[in-house]
C-alpha positions as CSV (number, residue, x, y, z in Angstrom):
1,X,-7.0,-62.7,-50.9
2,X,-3.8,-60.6,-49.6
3,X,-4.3,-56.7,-49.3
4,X,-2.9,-54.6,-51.9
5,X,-1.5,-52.8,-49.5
6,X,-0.2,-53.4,-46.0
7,X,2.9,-53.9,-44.2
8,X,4.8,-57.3,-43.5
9,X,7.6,-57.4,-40.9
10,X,9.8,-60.4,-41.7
11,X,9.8,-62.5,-38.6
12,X,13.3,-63.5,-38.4
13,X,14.8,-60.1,-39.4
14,X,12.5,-57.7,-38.3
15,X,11.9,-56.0,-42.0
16,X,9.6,-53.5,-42.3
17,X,8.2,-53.9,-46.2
18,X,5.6,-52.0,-47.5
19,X,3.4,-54.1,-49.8
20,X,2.1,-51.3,-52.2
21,X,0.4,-53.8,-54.9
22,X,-1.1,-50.2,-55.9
23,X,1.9,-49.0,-57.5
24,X,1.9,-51.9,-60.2
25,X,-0.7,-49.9,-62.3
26,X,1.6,-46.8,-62.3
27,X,2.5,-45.1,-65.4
28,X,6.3,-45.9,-66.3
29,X,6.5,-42.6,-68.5
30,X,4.0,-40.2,-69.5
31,X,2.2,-40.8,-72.8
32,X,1.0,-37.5,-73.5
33,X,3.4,-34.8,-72.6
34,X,5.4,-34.1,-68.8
35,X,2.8,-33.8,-66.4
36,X,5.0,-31.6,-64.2
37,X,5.3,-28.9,-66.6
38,X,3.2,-26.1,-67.1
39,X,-0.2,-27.1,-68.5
40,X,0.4,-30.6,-67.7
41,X,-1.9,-32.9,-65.3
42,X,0.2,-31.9,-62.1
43,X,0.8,-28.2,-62.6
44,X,-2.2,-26.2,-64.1
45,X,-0.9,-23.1,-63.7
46,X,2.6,-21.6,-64.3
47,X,4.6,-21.8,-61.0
48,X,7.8,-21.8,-59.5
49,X,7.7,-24.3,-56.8
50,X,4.8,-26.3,-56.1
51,X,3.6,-29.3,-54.3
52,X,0.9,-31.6,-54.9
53,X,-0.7,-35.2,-53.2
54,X,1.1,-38.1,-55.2
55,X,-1.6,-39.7,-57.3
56,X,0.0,-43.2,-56.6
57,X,1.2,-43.0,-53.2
58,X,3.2,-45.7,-51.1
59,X,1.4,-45.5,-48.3
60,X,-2.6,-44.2,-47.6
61,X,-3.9,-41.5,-45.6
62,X,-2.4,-38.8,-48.3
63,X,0.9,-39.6,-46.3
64,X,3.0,-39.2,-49.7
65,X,3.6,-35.6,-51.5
66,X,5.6,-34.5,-53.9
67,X,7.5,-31.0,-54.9
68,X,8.2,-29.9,-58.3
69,X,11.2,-27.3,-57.5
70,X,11.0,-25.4,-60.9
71,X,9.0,-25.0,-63.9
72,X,11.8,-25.9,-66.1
73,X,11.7,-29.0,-67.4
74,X,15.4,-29.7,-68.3
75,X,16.3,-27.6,-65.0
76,X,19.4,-29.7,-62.5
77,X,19.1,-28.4,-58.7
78,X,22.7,-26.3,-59.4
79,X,21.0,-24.5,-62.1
80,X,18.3,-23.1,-60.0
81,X,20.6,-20.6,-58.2
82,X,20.5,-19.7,-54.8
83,X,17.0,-18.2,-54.7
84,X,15.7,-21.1,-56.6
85,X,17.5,-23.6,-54.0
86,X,16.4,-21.5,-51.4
87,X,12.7,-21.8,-52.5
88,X,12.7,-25.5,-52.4
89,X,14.4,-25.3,-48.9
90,X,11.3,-23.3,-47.5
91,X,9.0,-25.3,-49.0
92,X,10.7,-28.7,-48.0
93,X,10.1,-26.9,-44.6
94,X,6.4,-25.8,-45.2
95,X,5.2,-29.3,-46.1
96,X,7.5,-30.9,-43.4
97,X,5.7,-28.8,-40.7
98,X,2.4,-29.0,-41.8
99,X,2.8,-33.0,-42.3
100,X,4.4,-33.4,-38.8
101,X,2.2,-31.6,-36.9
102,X,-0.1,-34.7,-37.5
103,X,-0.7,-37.2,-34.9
104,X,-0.3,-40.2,-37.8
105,X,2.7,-38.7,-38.8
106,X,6.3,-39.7,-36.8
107,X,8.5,-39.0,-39.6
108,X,9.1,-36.6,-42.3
109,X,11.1,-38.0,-45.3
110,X,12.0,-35.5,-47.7
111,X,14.0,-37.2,-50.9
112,X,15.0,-37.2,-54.3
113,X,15.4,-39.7,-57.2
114,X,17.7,-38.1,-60.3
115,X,18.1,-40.4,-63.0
116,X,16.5,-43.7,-64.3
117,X,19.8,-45.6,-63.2
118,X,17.8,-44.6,-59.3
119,X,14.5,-45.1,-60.5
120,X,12.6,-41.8,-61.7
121,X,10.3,-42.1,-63.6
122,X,9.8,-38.6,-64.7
123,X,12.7,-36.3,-65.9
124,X,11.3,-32.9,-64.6
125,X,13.0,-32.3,-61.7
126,X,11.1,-32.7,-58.3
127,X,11.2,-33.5,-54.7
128,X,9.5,-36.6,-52.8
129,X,7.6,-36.4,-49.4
130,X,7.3,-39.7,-47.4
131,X,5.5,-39.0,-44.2
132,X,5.8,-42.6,-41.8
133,X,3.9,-43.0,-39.0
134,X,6.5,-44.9,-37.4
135,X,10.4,-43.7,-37.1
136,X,12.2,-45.8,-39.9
137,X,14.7,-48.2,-38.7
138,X,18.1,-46.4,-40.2
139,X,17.0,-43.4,-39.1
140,X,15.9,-44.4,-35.8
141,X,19.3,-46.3,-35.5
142,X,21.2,-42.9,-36.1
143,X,19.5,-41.0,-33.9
144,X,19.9,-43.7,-30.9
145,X,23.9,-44.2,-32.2
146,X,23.5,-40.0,-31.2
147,X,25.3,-39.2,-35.0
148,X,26.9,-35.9,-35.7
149,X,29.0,-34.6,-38.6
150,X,32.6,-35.0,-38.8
151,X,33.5,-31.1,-38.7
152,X,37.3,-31.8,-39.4
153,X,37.2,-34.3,-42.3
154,X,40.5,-33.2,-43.8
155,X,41.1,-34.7,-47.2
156,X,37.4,-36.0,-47.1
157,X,36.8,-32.6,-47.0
158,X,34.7,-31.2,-50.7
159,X,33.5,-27.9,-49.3
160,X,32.8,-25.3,-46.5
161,X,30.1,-22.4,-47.0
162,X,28.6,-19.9,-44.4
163,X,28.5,-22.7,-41.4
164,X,27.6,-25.5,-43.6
165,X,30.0,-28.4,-44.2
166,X,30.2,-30.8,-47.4
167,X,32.3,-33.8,-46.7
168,X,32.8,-37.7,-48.5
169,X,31.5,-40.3,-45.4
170,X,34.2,-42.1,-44.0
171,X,32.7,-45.3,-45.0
172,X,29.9,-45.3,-47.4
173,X,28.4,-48.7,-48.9
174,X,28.0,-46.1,-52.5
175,X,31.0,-45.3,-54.7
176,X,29.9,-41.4,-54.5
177,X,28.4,-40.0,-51.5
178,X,28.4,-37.0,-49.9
179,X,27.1,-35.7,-46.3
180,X,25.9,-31.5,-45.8
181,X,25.4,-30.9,-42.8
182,X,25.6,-27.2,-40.8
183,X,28.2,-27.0,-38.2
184,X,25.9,-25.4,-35.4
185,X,23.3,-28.2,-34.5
186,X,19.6,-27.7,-35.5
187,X,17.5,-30.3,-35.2
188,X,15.1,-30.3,-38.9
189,X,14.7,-28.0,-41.8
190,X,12.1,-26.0,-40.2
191,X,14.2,-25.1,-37.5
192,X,17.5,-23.8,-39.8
193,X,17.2,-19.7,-40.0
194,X,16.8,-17.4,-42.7
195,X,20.8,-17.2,-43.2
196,X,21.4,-20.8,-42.7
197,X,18.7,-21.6,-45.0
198,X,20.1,-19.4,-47.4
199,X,24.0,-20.8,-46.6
200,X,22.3,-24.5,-47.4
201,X,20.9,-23.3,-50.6
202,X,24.5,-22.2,-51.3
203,X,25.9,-25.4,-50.4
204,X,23.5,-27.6,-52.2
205,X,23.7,-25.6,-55.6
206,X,27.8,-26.0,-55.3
207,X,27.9,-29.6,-54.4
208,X,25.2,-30.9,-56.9
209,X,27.0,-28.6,-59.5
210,X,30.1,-30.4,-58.6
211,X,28.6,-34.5,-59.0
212,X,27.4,-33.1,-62.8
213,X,30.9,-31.8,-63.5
214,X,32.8,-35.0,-61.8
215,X,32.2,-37.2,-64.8
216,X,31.2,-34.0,-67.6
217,X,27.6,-35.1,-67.7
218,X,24.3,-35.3,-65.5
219,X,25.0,-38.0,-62.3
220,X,22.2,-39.9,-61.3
221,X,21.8,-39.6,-57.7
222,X,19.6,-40.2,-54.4
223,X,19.4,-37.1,-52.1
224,X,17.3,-37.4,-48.9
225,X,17.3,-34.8,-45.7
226,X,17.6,-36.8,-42.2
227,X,15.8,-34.6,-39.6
228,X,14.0,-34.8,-36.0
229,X,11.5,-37.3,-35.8
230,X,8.0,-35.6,-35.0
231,X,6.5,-38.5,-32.8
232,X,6.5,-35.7,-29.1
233,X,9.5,-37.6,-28.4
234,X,12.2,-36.5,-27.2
235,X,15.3,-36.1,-29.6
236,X,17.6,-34.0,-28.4
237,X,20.5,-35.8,-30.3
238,X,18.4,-34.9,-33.8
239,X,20.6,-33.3,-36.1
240,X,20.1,-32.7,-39.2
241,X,22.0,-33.4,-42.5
242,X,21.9,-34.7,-46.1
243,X,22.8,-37.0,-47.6
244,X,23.4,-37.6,-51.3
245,X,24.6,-40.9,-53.3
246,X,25.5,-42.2,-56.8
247,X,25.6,-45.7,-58.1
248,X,27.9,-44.2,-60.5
249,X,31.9,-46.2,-60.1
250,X,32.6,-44.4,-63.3
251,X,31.3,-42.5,-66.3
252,X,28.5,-43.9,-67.1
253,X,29.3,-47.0,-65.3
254,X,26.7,-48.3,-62.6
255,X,28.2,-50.2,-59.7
256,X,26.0,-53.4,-58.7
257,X,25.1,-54.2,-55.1
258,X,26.6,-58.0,-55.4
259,X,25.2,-61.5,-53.6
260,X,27.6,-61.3,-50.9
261,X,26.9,-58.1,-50.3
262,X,23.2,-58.6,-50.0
263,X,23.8,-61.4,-48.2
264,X,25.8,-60.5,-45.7
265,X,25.0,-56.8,-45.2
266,X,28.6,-55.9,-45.6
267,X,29.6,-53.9,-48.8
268,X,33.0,-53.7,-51.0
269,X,33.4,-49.8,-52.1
270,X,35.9,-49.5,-55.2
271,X,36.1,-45.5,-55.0
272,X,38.8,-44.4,-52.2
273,X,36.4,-41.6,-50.3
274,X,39.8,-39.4,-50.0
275,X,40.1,-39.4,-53.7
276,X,36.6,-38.9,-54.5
277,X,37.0,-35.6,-52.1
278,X,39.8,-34.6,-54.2
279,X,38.2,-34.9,-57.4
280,X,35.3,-32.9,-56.3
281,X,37.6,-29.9,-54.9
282,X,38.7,-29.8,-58.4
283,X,35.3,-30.2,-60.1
284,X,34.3,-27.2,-61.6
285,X,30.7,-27.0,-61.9
């Protein structure tokens, strides 16, 4: 019989898939209550961040974590306020030092799912922890293609805030995306100070404040921090930065990854990026 879980490379492509026949017998939605809000299965005790092992993780060795950023359970990330964001930023730090400091681990992948258009499962709002024990392939072909933010984006340009820089990508395969990342190079979230860390927070409670506002209602998105890999390699191109998508084309209006583009892996974007950066300059969150 197959293994529940294992991973598969594809032979031809070199695909890493994680077989995780574990997942299937995942609750969809709670039955009895949120199980991230005070009381519930998750979260005990009243709190105001919090992490915990995922009871259904995608990978073994408790290699998967996950962070509940506030104990509110109808709570966005712009509503938390700079001391709330900066919480979740020290604790995205915490976990991603105490994970990478183990010899199984080779990268730390901090990320969020908003919205059952992306896949979550659970409303409350909360962070994801994936740590690999290999450097993923996209982020392995970043760091070897040496990236760095465009600091002069112009009219991709969203917003600027205490040495951070929010900017639309040049060429994103997602109608909305946006890149934050701090104009000084530091290589992971446990290396950004006490001021940048509380510039980020800054940043991330405008710009998330701004994708609600774009369409006058809550945007699903995908949010995921690319940092240093912690293999004792040797990165000294690592710099990190966020990145933060929507499937939205519209309100309310989902864009499809088509045939061709699955296919091919080449993607047709319908949303200019330089007037996606203007209507987030006027957003007003």
């Amino acid at each position: 019989m197959p293994q529940r879980s294992d991973i598969r490379i594809d032979p031809f492509l070199g695909t890493r898939v994680h077989v995780v026949g574990t997942r299937q017998a995942r609750p969809n939605l709670p039955s009895t209550g949120c199980p991230f809000c005070p009381g519930g299965l998750e979260a005990p005790e009243p709190y105001d961040v919090r992490w915990f092992r995922n009871r259904w993780p995608a990978m073994p060795g408790d290699r998967c974590e996950v962070v509940l950023y506030t104990s509110q359970h109808d709570a966005t990330f712009s509503s938390l306020g700079v001391d709330g964001a900066r919480k979740v930023i020290d604790l995205w730090a915490e976990r991603t030092a105490a994970l990478g400091a183990r010899p199984d681990v080779h990268y730390v992948l901090c990320f969020e799912n908003r919205g059952p258009e992306v896949g979550a499962t659970i409303a409350h709002p909360h962070v994801q922890i994936y740590a690999y024990d290999h450097v993923p392939e996209r982020q392995r072909r970043l760091l070897e293609a040496k990236w760095s933010p465009d600091l002069e984006p112009d009219d991709r340009l969203v917003a600027e805030y205490e040495g951070w820089v929010a900017s639309v990508p040049y060429a994103s395969t997602y109608p909305i995306a946006l890149s934050v990342a701090p104009r000084v190079q530091v290589p992971d979230v446990t290396s950004i100070d006490d001021e940048g860390r509380n510039g980020l927070a800054a940043m991330l409670v405008d710009v998330l404040g701004r994708l609600d506002a774009l369409y006058g209602r809550p945007l699903p998105y995908m949010m995921w921090l690319n940092q240093r890999p912690t293999d004792d390699g040797d990165w000294p191109q690592a710099w990190f930065n966020i990145e933060i998508v929507s499937p939205w084309r519209g309100p309310g209006v989902q864009r499809f990854i088509a045939a061709a583009e699955v296919a091919c892996g080449e993607y047709f974007n319908p949303v200019i990026p330089e007037v996606l950066a203007e209507m987030l300059r006027a957003a007003q969150r």
